[in-house]
C-alpha positions as CSV (number, residue, x, y, z in Angstrom):
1,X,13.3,-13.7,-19.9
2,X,16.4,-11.9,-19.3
3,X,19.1,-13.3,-16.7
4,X,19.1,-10.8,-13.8
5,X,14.5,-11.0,-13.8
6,X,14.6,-14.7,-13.3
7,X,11.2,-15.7,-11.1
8,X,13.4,-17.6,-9.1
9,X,15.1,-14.8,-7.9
10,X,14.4,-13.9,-4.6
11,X,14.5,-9.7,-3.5
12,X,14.3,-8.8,-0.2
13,X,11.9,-5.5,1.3
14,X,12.8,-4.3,4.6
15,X,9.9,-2.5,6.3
16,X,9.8,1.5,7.1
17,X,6.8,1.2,9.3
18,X,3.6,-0.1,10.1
19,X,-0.3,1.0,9.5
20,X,-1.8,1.6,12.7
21,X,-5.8,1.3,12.0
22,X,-9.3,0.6,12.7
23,X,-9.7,-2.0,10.4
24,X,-8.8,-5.2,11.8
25,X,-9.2,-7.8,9.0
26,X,-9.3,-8.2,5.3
27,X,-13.4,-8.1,5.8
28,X,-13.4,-4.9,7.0
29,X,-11.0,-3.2,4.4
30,X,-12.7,-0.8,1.7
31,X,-11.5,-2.3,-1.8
32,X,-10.3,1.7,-2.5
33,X,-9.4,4.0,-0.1
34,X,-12.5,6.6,-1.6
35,X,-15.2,3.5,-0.6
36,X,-14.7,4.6,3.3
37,X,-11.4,4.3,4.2
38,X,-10.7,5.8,7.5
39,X,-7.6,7.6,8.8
40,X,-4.5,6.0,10.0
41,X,-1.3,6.0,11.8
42,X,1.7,4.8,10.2
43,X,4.4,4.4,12.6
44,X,7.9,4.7,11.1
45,X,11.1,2.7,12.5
46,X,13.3,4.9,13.9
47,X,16.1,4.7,11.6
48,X,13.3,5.6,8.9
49,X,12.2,8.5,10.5
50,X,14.9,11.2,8.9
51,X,13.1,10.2,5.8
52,X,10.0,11.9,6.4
53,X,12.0,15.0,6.0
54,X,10.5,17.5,3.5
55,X,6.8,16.1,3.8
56,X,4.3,17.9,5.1
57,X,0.4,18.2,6.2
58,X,-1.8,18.7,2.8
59,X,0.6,16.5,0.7
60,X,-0.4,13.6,-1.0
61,X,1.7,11.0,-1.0
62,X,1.8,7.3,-2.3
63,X,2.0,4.7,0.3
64,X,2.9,1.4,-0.8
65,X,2.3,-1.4,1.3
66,X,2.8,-5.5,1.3
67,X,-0.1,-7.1,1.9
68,X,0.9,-9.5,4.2
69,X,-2.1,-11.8,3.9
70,X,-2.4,-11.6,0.6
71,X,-2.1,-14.9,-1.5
72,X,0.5,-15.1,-3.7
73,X,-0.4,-18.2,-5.6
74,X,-3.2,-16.3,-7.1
75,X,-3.8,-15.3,-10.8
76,X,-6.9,-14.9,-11.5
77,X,-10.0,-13.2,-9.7
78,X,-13.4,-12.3,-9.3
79,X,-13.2,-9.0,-9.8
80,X,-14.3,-7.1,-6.6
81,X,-14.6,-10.4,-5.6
82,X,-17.8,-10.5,-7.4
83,X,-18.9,-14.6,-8.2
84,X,-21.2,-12.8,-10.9
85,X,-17.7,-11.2,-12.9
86,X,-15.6,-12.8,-15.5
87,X,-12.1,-14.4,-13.6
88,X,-9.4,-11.3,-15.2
89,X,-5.7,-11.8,-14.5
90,X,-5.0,-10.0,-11.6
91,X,-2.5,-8.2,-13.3
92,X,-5.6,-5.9,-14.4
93,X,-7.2,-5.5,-10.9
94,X,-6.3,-4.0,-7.6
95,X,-6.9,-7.6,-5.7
96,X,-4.7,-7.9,-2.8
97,X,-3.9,-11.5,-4.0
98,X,-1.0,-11.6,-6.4
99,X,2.0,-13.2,-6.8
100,X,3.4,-9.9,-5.2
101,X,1.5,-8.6,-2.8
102,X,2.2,-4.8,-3.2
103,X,-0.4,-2.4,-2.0
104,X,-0.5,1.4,-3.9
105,X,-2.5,3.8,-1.4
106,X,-2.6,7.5,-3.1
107,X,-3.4,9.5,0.8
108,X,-3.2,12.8,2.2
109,X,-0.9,13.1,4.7
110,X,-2.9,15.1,7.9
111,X,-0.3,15.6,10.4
112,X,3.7,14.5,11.3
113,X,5.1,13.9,14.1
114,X,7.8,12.0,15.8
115,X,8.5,9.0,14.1
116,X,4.4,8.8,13.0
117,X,2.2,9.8,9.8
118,X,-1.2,10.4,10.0
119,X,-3.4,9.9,6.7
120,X,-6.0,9.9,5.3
121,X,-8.1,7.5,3.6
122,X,-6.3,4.2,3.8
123,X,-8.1,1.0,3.3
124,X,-4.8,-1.2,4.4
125,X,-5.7,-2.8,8.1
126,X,-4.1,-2.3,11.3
127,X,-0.5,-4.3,10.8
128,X,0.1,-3.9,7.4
129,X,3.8,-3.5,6.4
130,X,4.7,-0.3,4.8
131,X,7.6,-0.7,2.5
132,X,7.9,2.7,1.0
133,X,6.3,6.3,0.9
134,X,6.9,8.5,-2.2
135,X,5.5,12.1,-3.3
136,X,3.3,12.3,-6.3
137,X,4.7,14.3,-9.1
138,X,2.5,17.0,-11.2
139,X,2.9,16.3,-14.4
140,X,5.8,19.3,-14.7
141,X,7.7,17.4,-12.4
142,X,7.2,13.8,-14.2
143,X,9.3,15.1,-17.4
């Protein structure tokens, strides 16, 4: 493994902001945001909220969350959390447990406003930190 991606080296993720939601434990949370997800705040710390210059309503966006009770000593599941399935690494599922607990929400954005996002669906319950927000690219844009 190369020096500078040693596992003992520790990164540190500040927050931007905060899902505000309906769902109000893991139980409750769709597995994908298409199974039901509802819509949500996110509210963004105020020295974030410049950064939602040059988004707008009808945009979809990547949120990426960390799933702050998530597992992280996990490396294998269930998928879907499904006793019947084969355990798979969870390198090849979407489980919130992993050794980092990064959430990838593709949502439309419905409405900005000061220092808040609403959008729409997103399965991540009420609490949830948000640690980034980024545009998805068409496939022009990608190259």
């Amino acid at each position: 493994m190369p020096e500078n991606t040693s596992p003992d080296k520790a990164f540190i993720l500040h927050p931007i902001g905060i899902v505000r939601s309906e769902l109000r434990s893991r139980a409750e949370c769709p597995k994908q945001g298409h199974e039901g997800a509802p819509e949500a705040q996110i509210e963004i710390a105020p020295a974030f909220a410049p950064a939602l210059d040059g988004l707008s309503a009808g945009q979809e966006v990547l949120v990426i969350t960390w799933f702050h009770e998530g597992r992280r000593d996990v490396v294998s599941v269930h998928p879907r959390e499904n006793p019947d399935a084969p355990l798979r690494g969870v390198f090849a599922t979407r489980s919130p447990d992993r050794p980092n607990p990064i959430g990838l929400h593709r949502v439309e954005i419905l409405e900005i406003g000061q220092g808040q996002i609403r959008v729409r669906p997103l399965e991540a319950m009420d609490g949830t930190p948000v640690i980034d927000i980024k545009p998805l690219l068409s496939r022009s844009e990608e190259g």
